[in-house]
C-alpha positions, 0 to 999 in steps of 0.5 A: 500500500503506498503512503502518502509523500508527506508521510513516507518522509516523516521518519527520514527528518526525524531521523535527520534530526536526531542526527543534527542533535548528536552533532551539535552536542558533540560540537558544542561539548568541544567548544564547552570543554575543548579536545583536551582534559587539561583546559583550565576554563576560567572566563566567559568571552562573546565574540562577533562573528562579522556576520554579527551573530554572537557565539559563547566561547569559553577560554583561558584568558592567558592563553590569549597574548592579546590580552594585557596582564592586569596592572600591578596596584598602586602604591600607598602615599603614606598620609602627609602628616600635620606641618609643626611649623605653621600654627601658633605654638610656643618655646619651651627648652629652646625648642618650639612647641607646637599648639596642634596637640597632633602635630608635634616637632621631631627634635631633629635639631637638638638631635643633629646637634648632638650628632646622633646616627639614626635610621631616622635622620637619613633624610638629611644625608647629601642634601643642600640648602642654599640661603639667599638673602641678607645677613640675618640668613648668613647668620644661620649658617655661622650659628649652626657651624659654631653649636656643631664645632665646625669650621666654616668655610667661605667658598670663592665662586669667582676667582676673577672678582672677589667681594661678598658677591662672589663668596659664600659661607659654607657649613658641613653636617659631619655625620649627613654631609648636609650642607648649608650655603649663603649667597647674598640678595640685596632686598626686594628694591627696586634699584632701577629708578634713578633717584637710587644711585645717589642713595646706594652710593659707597653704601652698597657693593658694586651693582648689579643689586636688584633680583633680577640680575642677582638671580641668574648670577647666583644659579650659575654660582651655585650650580655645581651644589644642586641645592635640594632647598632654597631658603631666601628673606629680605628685609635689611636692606629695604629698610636701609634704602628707605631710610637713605632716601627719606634722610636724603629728602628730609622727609620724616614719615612715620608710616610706610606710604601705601603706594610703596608698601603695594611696590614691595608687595609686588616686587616679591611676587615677582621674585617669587615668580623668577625663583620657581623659574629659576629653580623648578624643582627645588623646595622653596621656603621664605622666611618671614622677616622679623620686628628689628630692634626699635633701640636703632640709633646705631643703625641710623647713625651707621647708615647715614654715613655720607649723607649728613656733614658734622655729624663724626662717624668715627666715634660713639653713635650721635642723634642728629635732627634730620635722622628720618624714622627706621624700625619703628614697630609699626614701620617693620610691622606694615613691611612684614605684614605685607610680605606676609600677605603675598606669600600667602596669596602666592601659595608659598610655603614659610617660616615666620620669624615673627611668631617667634619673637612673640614667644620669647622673653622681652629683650630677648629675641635680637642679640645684645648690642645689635639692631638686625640681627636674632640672638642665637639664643633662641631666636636662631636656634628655634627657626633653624628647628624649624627648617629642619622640620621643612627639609624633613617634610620636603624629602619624605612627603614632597611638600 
């Protein structure tokens, strides 16, 4: 009996059909588990076909050299800790005390002193600080070699011209090869106007003076010390040129005149500008200048040399009516404050030399018989501790 087509054909497709199944699952069992029991499966990975029919491939991943190995985690900054040095605080010892109960100084002075090794202090090893500035940071350096019984070595940078220019005060930690370096800077004035020669005149060491073409002097000078750290003040000398130029006019101003305290302001951004430029990747820190010793008749009598006659400058120091006002604590304070004030707006990084002297005895901050310069005791003793902490801060954490 013959069965219809549609019949006769049913059991070849079913056939056909369970064949199909095998084959798949057997293909499928390959692509799933691979030809070799040894296949580690380990990552799901959908790949598009260019006809963009997605299959499902299971493969090891470091079989696959395409694939980047995962990167390596990144190292931990240890936290940067509370700077001692910024807030408000104390002096207890000869030491500052800090006010921030979870910022507290590390002693590195009193220790370094003593020259105590220590795992430590080798940050301190091989590094250089270079000074730029007036006495009172050359007065650092003298004071730190003399508490450690150095000897300090003034270095002769030009063999061809001789003067405080092209010399520097040299002091070496023996124990970290630390160094310490000056180079002089002769303030923020601006000596290019002309009124400024017949003031500076026998009163200053051949020019240049101003900033902008000391700078690249002492880089070139200094080169060859690949300072970490540039430390740099200015205050004396400002001070100096003012009172010439007033006792030359026979003015007699008790204040500052804002219009000049905005040009001083100004000139110090802008050596702060040329100091980053000049040294991108040293550490820089300013330091603040300091209330100078209203008992100034010394000073004005020393520095009114040519500009007044009758007066004698070879004997004890003599008032003279014409002598204009000098460190008058209002005077130095509107000085201060306004450095202080750029430094702040500038974002750099200092230490006050100010806040010191609030801390310490009446009397006892600007050494005995002198106008300018801080006593050893504490006074310098107590921001040297405090730079210490900075160049500590600066070779451990980078800031």
């Amino acid at each position: 009996m013959l069965l219809p087509r549609r019949v006769a054909t049913l059991p070849l497709g079913l056939g056909l059909l369970f064949l199909g199944c095998i084959g798949f699952n057997l293909r499928l069992s390959e692509l799933i588990f691979g030809r070799r029991n040894d296949v580690v499966l380990r990552e799901t990975v959908i790949v598009h076909e260019p006809d963009a029919t997605a299959q499902l491939l299971l493969r090891d991943p470091t079989e696959d050299p395409a694939l980047p190995p995962p990167p390596p985690p990144a190292p931990v900054k240890p936290p940067v800790p509370r700077d001692p040095t910024a807030g408000p605080g104390w002096i207890a010892d000869g030491s500052w005390v800090s006010a921030d109960p979870e910022a507290p100084m590390h002693g590195f002075y009193d220790r370094m002193v003593k020259r105590e090794e220590a795992e430590d202090l080798e940050w301190a090893r091989n590094k250089t600080i270079l000074f730029l500035g007036d006495s009172v940071v050359r007065d650092m350096i003298w004071t730190w070699c003399d508490v450690l019984h150095e000897q300090r070595e003034l270095v002769q940078l030009d063999e061809q011209v001789k003067n405080e220019k092209t010399t520097g005060w040299l002091c070496v930690h023996p124990t970290y090869n630390l160094r310490m370096i000056n180079g002089f800077i002769y303030g923020m004035t601006n000596y290019s106007r002309p009124s400024a020669q017949g003031v500076i005149s026998g009163e200053w060491p051949p020019g240049p003076w101003g900033f902008e073409d000391r700078l690249p002097e002492l880089s070139k000078q200094y080169a060859s010390f690949e300072p970490d750290m540039i430390i740099f003040n200015s205050g004396a000398w400002d001070f100096k040129f003012m009172f010439r130029r007033d006792l030359q006019a026979g003015l007699k101003t008790i204040d500052i005149e804002p219009s000049e305290l905005r040009e001083y302001g100004e000139r110090l951004r802008e050596y702060f500008r040329q100091l980053r430029e000049v040294f991108p990747i040293q550490k820089l820190l300013w330091v603040n200048m300091h209330p100078m010793s209203p008992e100034d008749l010394a000073a004005r009598w020393f520095w009114a040399r040519g500009l007044v006659t009758g007066l004698d400058f070879t004997g004890p120091p003599q008032e003279h009516a014409s002598f204009p006002h000098l460190f008058t604590r209002r005077r130095v304070a509107q000085l201060a404050a306004r450095y202080r004030q750029v430094a702040l707006e500038e974002g750099m990084d200092d230490v006050d030399y100010w806040k010191i002297s609030e801390a310490v005895e009446p009397g006892q901050f600007i050494r005995a018989g002198d106008t300018v310069h801080p006593a050893r005791e504490p006074s310098i003793r107590v921001i040297t501790g405090m730079i210490l902490e900075k160049l500590f801060r600066w070779a451990e954490y980078g800031v």
